[in-house]
Each structure stands twice: as structure tokens, then as C-alpha cells.
Backbone bond lengths (Angstrom), bond angles and torsions (degrees), N, CA, C in turn:
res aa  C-N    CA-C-N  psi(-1)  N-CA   C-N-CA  omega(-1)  CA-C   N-CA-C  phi
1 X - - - 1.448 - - 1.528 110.95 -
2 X 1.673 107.69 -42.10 1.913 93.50 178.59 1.694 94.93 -69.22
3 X 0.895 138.38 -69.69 1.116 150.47 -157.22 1.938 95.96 -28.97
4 X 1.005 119.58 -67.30 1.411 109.73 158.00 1.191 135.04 -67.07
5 X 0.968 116.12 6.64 1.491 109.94 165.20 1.553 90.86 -94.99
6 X 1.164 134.71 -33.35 1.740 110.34 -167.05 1.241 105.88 -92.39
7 X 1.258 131.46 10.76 1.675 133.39 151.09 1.606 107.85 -95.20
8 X 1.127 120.48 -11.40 1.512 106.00 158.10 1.387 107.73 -71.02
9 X 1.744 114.50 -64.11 1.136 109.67 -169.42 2.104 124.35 -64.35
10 X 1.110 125.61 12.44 1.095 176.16 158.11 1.491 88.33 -48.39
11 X 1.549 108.92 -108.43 0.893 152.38 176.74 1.673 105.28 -18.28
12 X 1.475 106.80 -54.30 1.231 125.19 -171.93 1.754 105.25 -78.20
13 X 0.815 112.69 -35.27 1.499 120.03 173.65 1.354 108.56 -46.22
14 X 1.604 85.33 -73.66 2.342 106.99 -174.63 2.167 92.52 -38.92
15 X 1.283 126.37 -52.49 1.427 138.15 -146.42 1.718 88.02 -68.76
16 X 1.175 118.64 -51.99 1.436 142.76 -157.88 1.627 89.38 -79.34
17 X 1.033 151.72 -67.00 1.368 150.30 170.80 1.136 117.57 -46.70
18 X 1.471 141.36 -45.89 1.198 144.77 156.31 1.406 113.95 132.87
19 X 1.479 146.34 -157.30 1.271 146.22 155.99 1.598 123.61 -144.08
20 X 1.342 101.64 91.07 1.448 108.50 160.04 1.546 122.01 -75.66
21 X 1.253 133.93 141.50 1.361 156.91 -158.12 1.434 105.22 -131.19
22 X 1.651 126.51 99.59 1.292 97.26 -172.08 1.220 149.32 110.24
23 X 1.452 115.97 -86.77 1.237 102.70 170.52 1.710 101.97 -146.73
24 X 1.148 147.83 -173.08 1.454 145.05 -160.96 1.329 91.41 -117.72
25 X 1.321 127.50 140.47 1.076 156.19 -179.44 1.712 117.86 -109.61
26 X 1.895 83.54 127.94 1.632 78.24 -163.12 1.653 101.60 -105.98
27 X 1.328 115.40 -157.74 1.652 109.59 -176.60 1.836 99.55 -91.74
28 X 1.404 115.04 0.74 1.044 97.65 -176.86 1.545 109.54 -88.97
29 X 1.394 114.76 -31.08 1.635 115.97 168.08 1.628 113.47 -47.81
30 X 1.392 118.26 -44.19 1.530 130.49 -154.63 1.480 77.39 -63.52
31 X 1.486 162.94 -33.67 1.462 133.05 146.97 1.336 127.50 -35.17
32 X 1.365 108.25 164.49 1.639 113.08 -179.81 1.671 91.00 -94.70
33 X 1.267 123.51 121.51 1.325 124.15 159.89 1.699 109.06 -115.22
34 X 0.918 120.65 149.88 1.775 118.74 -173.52 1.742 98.16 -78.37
35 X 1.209 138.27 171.15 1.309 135.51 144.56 1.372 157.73 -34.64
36 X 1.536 62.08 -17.77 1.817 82.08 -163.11 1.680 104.22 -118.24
37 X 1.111 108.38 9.50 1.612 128.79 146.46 1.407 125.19 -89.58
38 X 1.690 104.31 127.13 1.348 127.45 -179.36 1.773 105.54 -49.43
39 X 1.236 122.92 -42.07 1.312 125.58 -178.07 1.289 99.04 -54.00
40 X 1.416 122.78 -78.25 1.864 122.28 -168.87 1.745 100.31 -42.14
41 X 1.091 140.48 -8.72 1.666 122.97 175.87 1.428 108.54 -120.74
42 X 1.241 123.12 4.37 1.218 104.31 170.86 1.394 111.72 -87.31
43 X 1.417 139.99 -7.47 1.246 117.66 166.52 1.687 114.69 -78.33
44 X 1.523 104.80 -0.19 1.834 122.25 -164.55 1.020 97.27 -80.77
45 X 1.246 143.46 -55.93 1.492 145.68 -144.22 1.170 98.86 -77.63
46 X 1.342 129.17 179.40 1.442 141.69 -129.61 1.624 115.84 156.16
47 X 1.651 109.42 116.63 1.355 81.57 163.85 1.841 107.00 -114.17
48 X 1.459 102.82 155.96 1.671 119.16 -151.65 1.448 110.28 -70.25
49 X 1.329 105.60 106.52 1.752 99.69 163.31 1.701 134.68 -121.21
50 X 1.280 100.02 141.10 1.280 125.63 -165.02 1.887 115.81 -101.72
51 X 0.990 121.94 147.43 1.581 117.22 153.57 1.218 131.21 -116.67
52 X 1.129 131.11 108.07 1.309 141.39 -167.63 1.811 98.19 -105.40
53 X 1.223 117.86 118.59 1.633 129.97 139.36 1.625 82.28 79.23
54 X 1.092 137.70 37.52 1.429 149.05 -165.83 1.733 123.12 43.04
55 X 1.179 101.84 40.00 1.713 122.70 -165.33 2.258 84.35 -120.66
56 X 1.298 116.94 148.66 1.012 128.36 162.61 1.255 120.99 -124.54
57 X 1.432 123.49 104.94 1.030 139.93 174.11 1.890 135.82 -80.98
58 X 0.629 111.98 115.79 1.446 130.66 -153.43 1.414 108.46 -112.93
59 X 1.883 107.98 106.35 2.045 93.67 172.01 1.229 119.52 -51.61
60 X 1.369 107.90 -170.43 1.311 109.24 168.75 1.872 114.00 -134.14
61 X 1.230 99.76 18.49 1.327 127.63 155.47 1.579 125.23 -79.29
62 X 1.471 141.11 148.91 1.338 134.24 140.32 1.411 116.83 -47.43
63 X 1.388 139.03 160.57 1.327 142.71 137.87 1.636 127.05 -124.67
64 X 1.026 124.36 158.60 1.825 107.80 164.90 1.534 113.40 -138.37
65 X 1.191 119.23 164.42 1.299 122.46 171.79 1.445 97.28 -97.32
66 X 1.501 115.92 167.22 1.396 154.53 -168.78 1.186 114.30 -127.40
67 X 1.252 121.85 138.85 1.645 111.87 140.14 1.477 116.13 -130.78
68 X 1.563 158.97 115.04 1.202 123.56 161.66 1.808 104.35 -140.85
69 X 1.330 130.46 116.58 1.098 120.39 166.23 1.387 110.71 119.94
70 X 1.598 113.87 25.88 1.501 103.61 -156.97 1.451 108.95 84.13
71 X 1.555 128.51 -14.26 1.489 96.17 -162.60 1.657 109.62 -133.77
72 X 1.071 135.16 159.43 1.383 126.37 -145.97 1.423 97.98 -137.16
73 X 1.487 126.77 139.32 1.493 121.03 -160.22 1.332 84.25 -152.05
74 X 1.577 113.78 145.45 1.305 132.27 151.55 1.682 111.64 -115.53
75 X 0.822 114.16 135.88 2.049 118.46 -178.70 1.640 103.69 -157.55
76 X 1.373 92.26 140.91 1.418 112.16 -167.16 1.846 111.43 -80.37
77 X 1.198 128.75 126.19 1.513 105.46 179.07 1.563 113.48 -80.98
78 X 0.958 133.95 -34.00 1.186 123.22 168.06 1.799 95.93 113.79
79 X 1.160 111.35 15.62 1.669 109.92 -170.01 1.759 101.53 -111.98
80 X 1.155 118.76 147.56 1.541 115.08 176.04 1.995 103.92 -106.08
81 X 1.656 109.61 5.02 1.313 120.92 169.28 1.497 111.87 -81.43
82 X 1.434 135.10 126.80 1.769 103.36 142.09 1.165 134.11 -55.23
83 X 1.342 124.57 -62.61 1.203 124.26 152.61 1.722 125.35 -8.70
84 X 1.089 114.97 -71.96 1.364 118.54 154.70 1.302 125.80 -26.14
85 X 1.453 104.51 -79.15 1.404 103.41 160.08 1.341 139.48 -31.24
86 X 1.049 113.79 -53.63 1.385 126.18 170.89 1.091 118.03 -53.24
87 X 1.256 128.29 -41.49 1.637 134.35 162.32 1.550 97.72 -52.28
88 X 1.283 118.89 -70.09 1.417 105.07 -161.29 1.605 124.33 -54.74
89 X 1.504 97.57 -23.96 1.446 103.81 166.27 1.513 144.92 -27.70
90 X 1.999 69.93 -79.28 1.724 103.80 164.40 1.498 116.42 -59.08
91 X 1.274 133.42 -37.36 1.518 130.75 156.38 1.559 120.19 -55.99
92 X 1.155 123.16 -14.71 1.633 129.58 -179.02 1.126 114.87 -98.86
93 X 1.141 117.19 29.77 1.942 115.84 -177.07 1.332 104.72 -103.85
94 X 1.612 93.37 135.73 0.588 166.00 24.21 2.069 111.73 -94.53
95 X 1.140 96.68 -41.69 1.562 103.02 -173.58 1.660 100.13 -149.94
96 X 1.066 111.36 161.42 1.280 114.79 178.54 1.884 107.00 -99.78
């Protein structure tokens, strides 16, 4: 019986903290921006890191993920701005 109660309260914690997916969410998303606005992707972009040989390597490009249609895309913008990026984003919808 304790034993379930501290996976409820568990449970209640994770609910109470919230759920990000991804990427961290700032107060500027918590607006409605349409898609096809540079604002809604600039908290999206990302630049890509990897670990190789226990070294983490990091472009020096933006990138973003996608989703539309079933299908899920990552593509690099080619910008060393976010801002930038984010424009190019919002011009790439659905996919580039």
C-alpha cells in the first residue's frame, strides 16, 4: 500500500512539473504565433549535437525538425543566426 502511494505521488509530481518534448519552451512560444512566423521557430531551432570518442561536437549551423504527413524531417538552415534561421524555417513549410 505505501509503495503505491509513492508512485501516485510520483506521478503527481511529473503532472505538476509539466511536459516538455524536445525542446524548452520559452514565454515567447506560450503566444499563439501561426507557422509561418519567424517567432513560432525561433525557440525550434537547434544547433545538432553529437558525441564522438567522448568529445561533443556541435555544428556551427542552425537546424530544425519537421513534422507534416506522417513524416518527420530534420534539415540544416545553413544560417549561424537564430533569427535567421527561423525565417528560413517558417518559409520551408511544409518541407523544403
Amino acid at each position: 500500500m505505501t509503495q503505491n502511494k509513492t508512485e501516485q505521488e510520483m506521478v503527481t509530481k511529473v503532472k505538476k512539473s509539466g511536459y516538455t518534448i524536445g525542446y524548452t519552451i520559452s514565454p515567447e512560444t506560450s503566444k499563439s504565433y501561426q507557422h509561418t512566423d519567424a517567432r513560432y521557430w525561433k525557440s525550434r531551432v537547434f544547433r545538432h549535437r553529437r558525441h564522438r570518442r567522448g568529445v561533443i561536437i556541435e555544428d556551427a549551423h542552425f537546424s530544425v525538425r519537421m513534422a507534416f504527413d506522417s513524416r518527420r524531417e530534420q534539415f540544416n538552415t545553413g544560417e549561424n543566426e537564430k533569427s535567421a534561421a527561423a525565417a528560413i524555417a517558417a518559409r520551408n513549410l511544409p518541407f523544403p
